[in-house]
PLY file of the C-alpha trace (Angstrom):
ply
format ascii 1.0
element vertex 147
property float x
property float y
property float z
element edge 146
property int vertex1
property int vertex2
end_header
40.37 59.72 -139.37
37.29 58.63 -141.30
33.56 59.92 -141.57
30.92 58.03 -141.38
26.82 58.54 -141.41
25.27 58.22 -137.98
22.49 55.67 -137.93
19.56 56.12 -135.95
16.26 54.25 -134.99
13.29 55.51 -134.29
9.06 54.67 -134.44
7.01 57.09 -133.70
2.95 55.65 -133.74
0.26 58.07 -134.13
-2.26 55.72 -132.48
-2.36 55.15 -129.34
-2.24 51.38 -128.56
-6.05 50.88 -127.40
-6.76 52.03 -130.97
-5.28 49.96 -133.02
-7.02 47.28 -135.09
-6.38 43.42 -134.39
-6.07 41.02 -137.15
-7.65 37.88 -135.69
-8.08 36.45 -139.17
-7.29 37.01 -143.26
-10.68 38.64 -143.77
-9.77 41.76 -141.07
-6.11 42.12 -142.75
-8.12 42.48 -145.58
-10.92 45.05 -144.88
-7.64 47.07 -142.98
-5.40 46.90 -146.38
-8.39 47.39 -148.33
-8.87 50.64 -146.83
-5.22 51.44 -146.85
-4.93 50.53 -150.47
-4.37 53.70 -153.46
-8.00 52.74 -155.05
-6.83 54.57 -157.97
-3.83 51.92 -158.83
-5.52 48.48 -157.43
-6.66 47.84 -161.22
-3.76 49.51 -162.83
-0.48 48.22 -161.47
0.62 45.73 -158.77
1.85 46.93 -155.54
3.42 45.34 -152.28
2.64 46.39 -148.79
3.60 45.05 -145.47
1.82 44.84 -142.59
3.42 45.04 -138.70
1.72 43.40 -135.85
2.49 43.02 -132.24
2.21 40.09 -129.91
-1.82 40.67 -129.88
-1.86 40.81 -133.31
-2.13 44.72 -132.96
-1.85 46.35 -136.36
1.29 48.63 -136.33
1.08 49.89 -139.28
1.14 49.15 -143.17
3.80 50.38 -145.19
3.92 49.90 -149.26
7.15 49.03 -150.44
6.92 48.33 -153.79
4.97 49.71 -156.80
5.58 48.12 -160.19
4.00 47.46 -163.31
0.96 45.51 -164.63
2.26 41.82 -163.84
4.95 42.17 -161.52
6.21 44.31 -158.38
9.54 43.45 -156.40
9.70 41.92 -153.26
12.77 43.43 -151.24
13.20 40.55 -147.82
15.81 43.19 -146.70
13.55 46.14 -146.77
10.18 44.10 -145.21
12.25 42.53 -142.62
14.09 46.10 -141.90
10.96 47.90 -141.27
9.43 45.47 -139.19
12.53 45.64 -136.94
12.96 49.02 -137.08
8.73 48.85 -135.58
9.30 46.16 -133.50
6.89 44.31 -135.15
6.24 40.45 -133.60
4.98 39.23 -136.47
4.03 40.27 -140.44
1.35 40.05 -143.23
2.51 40.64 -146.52
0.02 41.57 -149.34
0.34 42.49 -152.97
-2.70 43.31 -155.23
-3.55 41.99 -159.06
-4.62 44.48 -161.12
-6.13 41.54 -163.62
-8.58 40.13 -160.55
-7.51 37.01 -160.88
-6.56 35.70 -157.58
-4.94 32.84 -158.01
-1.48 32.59 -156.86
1.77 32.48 -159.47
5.15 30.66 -158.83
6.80 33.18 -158.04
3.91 34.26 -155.28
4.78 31.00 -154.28
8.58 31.15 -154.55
8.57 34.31 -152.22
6.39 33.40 -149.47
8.46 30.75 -149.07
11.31 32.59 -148.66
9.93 35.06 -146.72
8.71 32.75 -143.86
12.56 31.40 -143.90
13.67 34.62 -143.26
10.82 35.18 -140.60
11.60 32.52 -139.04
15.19 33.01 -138.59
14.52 36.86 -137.39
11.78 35.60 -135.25
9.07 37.78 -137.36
6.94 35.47 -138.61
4.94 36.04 -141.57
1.78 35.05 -140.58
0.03 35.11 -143.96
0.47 36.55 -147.66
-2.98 38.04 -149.25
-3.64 38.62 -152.58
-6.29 41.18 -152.73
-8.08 42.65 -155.33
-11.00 45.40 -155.63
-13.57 42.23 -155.61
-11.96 40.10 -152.97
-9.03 38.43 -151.90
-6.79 35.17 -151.33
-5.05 34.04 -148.12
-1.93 32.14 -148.98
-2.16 30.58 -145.45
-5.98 29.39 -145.69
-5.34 28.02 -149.02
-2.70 25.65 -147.95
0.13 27.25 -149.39
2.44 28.38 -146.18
0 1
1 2
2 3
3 4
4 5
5 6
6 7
7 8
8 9
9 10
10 11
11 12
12 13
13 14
14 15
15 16
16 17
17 18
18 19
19 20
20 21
21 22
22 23
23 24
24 25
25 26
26 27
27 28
28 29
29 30
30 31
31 32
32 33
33 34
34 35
35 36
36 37
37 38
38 39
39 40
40 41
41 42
42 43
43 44
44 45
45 46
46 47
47 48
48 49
49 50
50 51
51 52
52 53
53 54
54 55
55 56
56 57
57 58
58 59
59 60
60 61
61 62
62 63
63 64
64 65
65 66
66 67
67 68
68 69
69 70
70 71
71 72
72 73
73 74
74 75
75 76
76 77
77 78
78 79
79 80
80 81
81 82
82 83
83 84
84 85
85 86
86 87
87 88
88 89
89 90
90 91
91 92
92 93
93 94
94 95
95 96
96 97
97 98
98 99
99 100
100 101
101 102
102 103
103 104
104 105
105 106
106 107
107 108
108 109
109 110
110 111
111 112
112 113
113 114
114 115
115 116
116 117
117 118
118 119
119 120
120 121
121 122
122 123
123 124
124 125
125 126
126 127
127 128
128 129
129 130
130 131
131 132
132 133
133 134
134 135
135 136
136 137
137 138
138 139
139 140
140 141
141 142
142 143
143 144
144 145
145 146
């Protein structure tokens, strides 16, 4: 006979549903992950969050999942798309800061949203927009025409 781990599911909000923010556009994703964001580390080192929506466009929640160094941070599509099911999230925003300012999206920025909104759209969890934010502003991957 053989042991195995039990797996178990579970999402437990802290705000009630009438509560929670909507994201009707890039700029409110923004001001939310702004305010989420380690203000400390924006300038000092890149770092990846993920934020969950609902079918209103109800923020779940934002969870980092990365934290690298000063040009780079790894983007996991297992671990984003396994938290947003394990939230069942509707859709996702992904976001990931440059400590440098500049806002202007690199290859591989490009490389991965790409990928990502394959995977979303195979799960059904679209990825509704990829921000790169910094302490002075931020870029929408999706209003600059590259999603």
């Amino acid at each position: 006979m053989s042991t195995v781990a039990e797996v178990t599911v579970s999402y437990r909000p802290k705000i009630r549903p009438s509560q929670r923010p909507i994201v009707k556009c890039a700029e409110d994703a923004y001001e939310i992950l702004l305010g989420f964001w380690n203000a400390d580390k924006i300038e000092l080192c890149e770092q990846f969050c993920v934020m969950l929506l609902n079918n209103r466009g109800s923020v779940l929640g934002v969870v980092e999942l990365s934290s690298g160094g000063f040009t780079g941070v790894v983007v996991d599509a297992k671990m984003i798309f396994s938290v947003a099911l394990k939230a069942c999230a509707c859709s996702i925003i992904i976001a990931h800061n440059h400590p440098s300012g500049n806002l202007k999206p690199s290859t591989q920025d490009i490389r991965v949203t790409t990928r990502l909104v394959a995977a979303g759209n195979i799960l059904e969890i679209p990825l509704n927009d990829h921000l790169i934010i910094s302490s002075e502003g931020f870029l929408s991957l999706s209003e600059a025409g590259y999603m």
